[in-house]
C-alpha positions in Angstrom: 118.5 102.8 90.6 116.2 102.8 87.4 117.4 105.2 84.7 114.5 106.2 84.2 112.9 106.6 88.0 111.9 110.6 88.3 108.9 110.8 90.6 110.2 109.4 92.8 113.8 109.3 94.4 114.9 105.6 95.0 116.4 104.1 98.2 119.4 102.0 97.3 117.6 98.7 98.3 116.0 96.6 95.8 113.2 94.4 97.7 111.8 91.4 95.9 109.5 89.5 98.2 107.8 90.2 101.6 106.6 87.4 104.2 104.7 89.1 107.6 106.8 91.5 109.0 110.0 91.0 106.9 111.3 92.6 103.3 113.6 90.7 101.4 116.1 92.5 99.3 117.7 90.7 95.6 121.2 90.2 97.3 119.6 88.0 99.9 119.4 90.2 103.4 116.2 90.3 105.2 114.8 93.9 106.6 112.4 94.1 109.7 109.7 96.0 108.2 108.8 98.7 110.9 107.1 101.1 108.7 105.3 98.7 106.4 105.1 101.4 103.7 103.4 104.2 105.9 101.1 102.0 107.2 100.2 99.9 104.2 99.8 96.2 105.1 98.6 95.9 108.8 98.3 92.2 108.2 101.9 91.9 107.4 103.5 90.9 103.9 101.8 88.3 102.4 98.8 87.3 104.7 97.2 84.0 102.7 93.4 85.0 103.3 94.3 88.4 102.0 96.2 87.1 99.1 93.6 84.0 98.3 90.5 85.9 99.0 91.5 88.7 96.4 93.4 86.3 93.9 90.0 84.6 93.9 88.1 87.5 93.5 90.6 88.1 90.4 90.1 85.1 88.4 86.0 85.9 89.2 85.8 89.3 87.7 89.2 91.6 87.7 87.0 94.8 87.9 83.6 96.3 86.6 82.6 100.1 87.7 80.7 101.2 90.6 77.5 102.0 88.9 77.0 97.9 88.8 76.1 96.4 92.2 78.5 93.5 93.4 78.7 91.4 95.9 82.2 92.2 97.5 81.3 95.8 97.3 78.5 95.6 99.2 80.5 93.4 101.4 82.7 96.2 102.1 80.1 98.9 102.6 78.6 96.9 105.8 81.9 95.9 106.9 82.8 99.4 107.1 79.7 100.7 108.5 79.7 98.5 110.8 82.9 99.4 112.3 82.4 103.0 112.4 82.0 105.5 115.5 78.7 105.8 116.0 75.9 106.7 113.0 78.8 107.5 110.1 77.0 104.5 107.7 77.7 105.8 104.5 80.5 105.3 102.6 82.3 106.7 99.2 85.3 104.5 97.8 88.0 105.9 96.2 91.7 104.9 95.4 94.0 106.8 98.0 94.1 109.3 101.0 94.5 112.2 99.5 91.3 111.3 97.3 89.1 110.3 100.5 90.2 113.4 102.0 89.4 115.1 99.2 85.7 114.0 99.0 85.7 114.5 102.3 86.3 118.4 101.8 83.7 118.1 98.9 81.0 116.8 101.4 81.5 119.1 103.9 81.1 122.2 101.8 78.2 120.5 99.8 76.6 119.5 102.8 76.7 123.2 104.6 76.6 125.4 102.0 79.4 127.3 103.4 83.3 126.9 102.3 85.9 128.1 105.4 88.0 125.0 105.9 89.6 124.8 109.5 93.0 122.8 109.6 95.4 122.4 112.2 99.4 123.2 112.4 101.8 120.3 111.6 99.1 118.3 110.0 99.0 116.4 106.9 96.0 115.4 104.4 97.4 114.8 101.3 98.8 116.0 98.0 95.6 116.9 95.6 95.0 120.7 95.6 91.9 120.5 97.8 94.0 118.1 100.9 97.1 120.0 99.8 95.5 123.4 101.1 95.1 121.6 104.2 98.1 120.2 105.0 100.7 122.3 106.9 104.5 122.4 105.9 105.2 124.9 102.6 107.5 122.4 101.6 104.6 120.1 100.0 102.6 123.1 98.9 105.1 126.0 97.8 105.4 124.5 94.4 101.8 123.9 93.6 100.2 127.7 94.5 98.0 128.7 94.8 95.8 126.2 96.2 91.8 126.7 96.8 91.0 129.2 99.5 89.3 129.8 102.9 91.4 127.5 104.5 92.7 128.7 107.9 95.6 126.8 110.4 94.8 126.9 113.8 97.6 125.3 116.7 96.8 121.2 117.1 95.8 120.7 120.4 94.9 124.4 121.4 91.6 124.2 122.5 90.7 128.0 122.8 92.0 128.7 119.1 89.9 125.6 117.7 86.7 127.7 119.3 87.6 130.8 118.5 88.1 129.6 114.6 85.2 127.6 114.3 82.2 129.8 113.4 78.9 129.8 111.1 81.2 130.5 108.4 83.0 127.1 108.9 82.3 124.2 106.3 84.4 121.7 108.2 87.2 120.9 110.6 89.7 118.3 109.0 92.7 116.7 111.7 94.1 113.8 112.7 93.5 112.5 116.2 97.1 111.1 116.7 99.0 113.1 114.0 101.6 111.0 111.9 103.7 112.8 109.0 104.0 115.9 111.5 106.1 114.4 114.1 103.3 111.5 115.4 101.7 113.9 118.3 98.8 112.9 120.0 95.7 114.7 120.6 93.9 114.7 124.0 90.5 113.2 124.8 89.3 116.7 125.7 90.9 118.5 123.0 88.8 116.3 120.2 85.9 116.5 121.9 85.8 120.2 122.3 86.0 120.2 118.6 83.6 118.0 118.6 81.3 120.1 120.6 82.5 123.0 118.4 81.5 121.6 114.9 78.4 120.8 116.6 77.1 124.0 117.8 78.0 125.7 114.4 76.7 123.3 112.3 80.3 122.3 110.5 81.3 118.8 109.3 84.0 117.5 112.1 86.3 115.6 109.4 88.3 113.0 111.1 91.7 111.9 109.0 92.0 108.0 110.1 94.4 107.5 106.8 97.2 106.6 109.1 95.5 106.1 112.8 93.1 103.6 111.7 92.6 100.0 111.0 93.6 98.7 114.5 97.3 100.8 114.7 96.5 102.9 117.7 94.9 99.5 119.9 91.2 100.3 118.7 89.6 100.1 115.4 89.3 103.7 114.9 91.5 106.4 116.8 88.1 108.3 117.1 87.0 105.5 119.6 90.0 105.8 122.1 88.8 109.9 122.4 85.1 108.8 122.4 84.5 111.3 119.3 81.7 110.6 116.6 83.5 112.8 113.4 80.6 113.5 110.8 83.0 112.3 108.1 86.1 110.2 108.8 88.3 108.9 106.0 90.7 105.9 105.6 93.3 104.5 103.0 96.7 103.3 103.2 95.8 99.9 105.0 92.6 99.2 104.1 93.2 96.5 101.6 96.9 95.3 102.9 98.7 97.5 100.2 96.7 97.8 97.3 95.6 101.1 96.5 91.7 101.7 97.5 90.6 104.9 100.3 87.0 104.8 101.5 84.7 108.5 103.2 82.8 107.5 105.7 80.2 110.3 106.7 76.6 110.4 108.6 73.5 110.4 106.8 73.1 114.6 106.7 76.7 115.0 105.0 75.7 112.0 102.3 72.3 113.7 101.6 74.3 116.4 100.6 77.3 115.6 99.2 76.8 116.1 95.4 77.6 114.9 92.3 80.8 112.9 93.1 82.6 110.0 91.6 85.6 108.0 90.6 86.0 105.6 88.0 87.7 103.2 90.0 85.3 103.4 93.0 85.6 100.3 94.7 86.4 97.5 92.2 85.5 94.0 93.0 89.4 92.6 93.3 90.2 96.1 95.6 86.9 95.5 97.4 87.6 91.5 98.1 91.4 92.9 99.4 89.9 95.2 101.5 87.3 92.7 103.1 89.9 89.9 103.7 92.1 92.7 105.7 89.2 93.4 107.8 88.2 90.8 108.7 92.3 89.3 109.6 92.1 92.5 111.4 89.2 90.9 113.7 89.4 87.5 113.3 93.0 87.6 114.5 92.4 90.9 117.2 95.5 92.7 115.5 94.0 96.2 117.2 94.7 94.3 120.9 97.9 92.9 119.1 99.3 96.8 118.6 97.9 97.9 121.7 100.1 95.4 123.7 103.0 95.0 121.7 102.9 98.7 121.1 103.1 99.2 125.1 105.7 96.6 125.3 108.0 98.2 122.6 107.6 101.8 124.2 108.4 100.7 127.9 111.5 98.8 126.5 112.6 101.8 124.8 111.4 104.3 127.6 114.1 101.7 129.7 116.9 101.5 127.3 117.0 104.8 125.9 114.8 107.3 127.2 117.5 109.0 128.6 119.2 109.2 125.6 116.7 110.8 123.1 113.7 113.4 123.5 110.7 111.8 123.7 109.4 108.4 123.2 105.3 108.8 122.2 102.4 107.9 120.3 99.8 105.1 120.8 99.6 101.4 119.6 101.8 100.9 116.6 102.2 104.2 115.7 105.4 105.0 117.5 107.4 108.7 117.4 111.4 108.8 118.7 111.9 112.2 119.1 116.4 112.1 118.3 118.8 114.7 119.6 120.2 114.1 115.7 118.8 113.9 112.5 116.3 111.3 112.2 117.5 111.1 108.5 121.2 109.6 109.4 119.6 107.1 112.3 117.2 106.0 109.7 120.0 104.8 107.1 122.2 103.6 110.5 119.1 101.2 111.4 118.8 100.2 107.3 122.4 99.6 106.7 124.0 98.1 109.5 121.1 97.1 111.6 118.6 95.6 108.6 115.8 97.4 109.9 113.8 100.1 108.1 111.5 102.7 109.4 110.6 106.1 108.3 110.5 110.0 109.5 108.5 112.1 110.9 109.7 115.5 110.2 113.7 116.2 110.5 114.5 115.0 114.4 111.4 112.1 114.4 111.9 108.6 113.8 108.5 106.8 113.2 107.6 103.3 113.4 104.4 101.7 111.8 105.2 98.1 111.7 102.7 95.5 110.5 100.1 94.6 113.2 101.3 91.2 113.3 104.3 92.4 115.2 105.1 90.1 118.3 106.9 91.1 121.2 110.1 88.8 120.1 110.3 91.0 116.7 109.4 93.9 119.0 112.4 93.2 120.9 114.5 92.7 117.7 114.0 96.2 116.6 114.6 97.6 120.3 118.3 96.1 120.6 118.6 97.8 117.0 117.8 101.2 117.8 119.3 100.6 121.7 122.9 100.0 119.4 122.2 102.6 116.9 121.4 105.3 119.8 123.9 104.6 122.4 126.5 103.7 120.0 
């Protein structure tokens, strides 16, 4: 642990070098990445066209800001336009979540005139003061207050509350369709497109947070596609450019007309831009969304089998995977690092959560099985 290391507290595993869905650590083991850094590198560690795509954008031109047109940028704007529910062409580039979802909040209210915010229990946006006000658990926010206001929590999945909440008053509805840091809890088909229907009828941006869901993790390109749901704005990060740091808003045409005066300075840098390209297209060119749908069935039925007895609940869709522990999730988390050489992640207290890279197979898939089967049952 680095002396001087206080942001952040420090796992005691020092990783040197990645290759696809393996960390290596300086003393020599090798860790089956299943959470590939919240989601980070759906192409797995090292992917060559990722890495030679952006180290030749590099040499090219490290970085010039947004205001001057380039090639890879514009690349990147059809790409993602392209791949978007529906009529949600426009795009903002940014360099994180929390600052996509942040825009995002800034469009919406822009856009409407109005300034409610309706969020949902257990979710999670980010950790800026405008995605911080929107994200559940008092443990991220207590320190910070007060945030900004007219934000108001409603139950995730409760239909009837969503209506009752959403009114003329409302700027915008920001949730997750399959919701990740709060326990990875799925939303129903119905219940998203009642909100849908709800934004609709009141005239209120339906913000769809895809930071997590999207890239191909939940078996389609978008989460909002597997509910049928056209958001007015949706937002990605996390994976977009295999782990460097880049987030993107996507909105329709009557949220960009009035979204404001908003910028970054490091909107969408040629070297992020030619990352974030090259993981697109692996994403495609190699079908990793129908890579984590199957693989992600595969790994659930094995563990429904094995252990589904033995712990709460087993959910989740694609590679986006919740075990819901009768112990802490904490303690099985450093049982699978230590003596199993596999890391994953929380979810809450009693929720493990797996989000490997997309690359996964079902031979690795089964490899992390027998871990958790011995860590479990042992």
């Amino acid at each position: 642990m680095s002396d001087h290391s206080f942001v952040f507290s420090e796992k005691p595993i020092r990783i040197d070098r990645g290759e696809g869905v393996f960390l290596h650590a300086s003393d020599g083991t090798r860790y089956l990445d299943m959470g590939a850094s919240y989601a980070c590198t759906p192409a797995g560690h090292g992917h060559p066209e990722v890495v030679g795509r952006t180290t030749e954008a590099m040499e090219e031109l490290f970085y010039v800001q947004a205001s001057y047109p380039h090639d890879e940028r514009d690349r990147l704007y059809t790409a993602l336009a392209e791949t978007a529910p529906g009529d949600v062409d426009y795009t903002w580039l940014c360099n994180s979540g929390t600052e996509a979802n942040e825009a995002a909040l800034k469009f919406a209210r822009s856009a409407t005139g109005r300034s409610k915010i309706v969020a949902t229990t257990r979710g999670f946006h980010g950790r800026t003061m405008g995605a911080l006000a929107c994200t559940w658990k008092d443990k991220y926010k207590k320190p910070f207050e007060p945030l900004i206001g007219d934000v108001e929590f409603v139950p995730y999945g409760d239909v009837e509350a969503m209506l009752e909440a959403v009114d003329r008053e409302t700027a915008g509805v920001i949730l997750e369709p399959l919701q990740g840091e709060g326990g990875i809890n799925p939303a129903s088909a119905r219940y998203l497109q009642a909100v849908r229907v709800a934004t609709a009828t009141s005239g209120a941006a339906l913000i769809m947070d895809e930071i997590q869901t999207g890239l191909g993790r939940t078996g389609s390109f978008w989460a909002s596609d597997r509910k049928l749901v056209v958001p007015d704005i949706l937002t990605t990060a996390k994976g977009l450019a295999n782990g460097l740091p880049i987030g993107a808003t996507l909105c329709r045409e009557w949220v960009a007309e009035g979204a404001g005066p908003h910028g970054s300075t490091f909107s969408g840098g040629p070297t992020i831009c030619a990352a974030a390209n090259a993981t697109i297209d692996v994403i495609h060119d190699e079908g990793l969304h129908e890579n984590a749908e199957r693989v992600g069935d595969y790994m659930r039925a094995e563990l429904d089998e094995r252990i589904g007895e033995e712990i709460r609940d087993i959910r989740g869709d694609g590679l986006m995977v919740g075990l819901e522990v009768k112990r802490g999730a904490n303690r099985m988390l450093r049982d699978l690092a230590l003596n199993h050489q596999l890391l994953a992640l929380p979810a809450g207290r009693t929720v493990v959560r797996l989000l490997p890279p997309l690359t996964l197979t079902t031979e690795e898939a089964d490899m992390a099985v027998n871990a958790i089967t011995e860590v479990v049952t042992g």
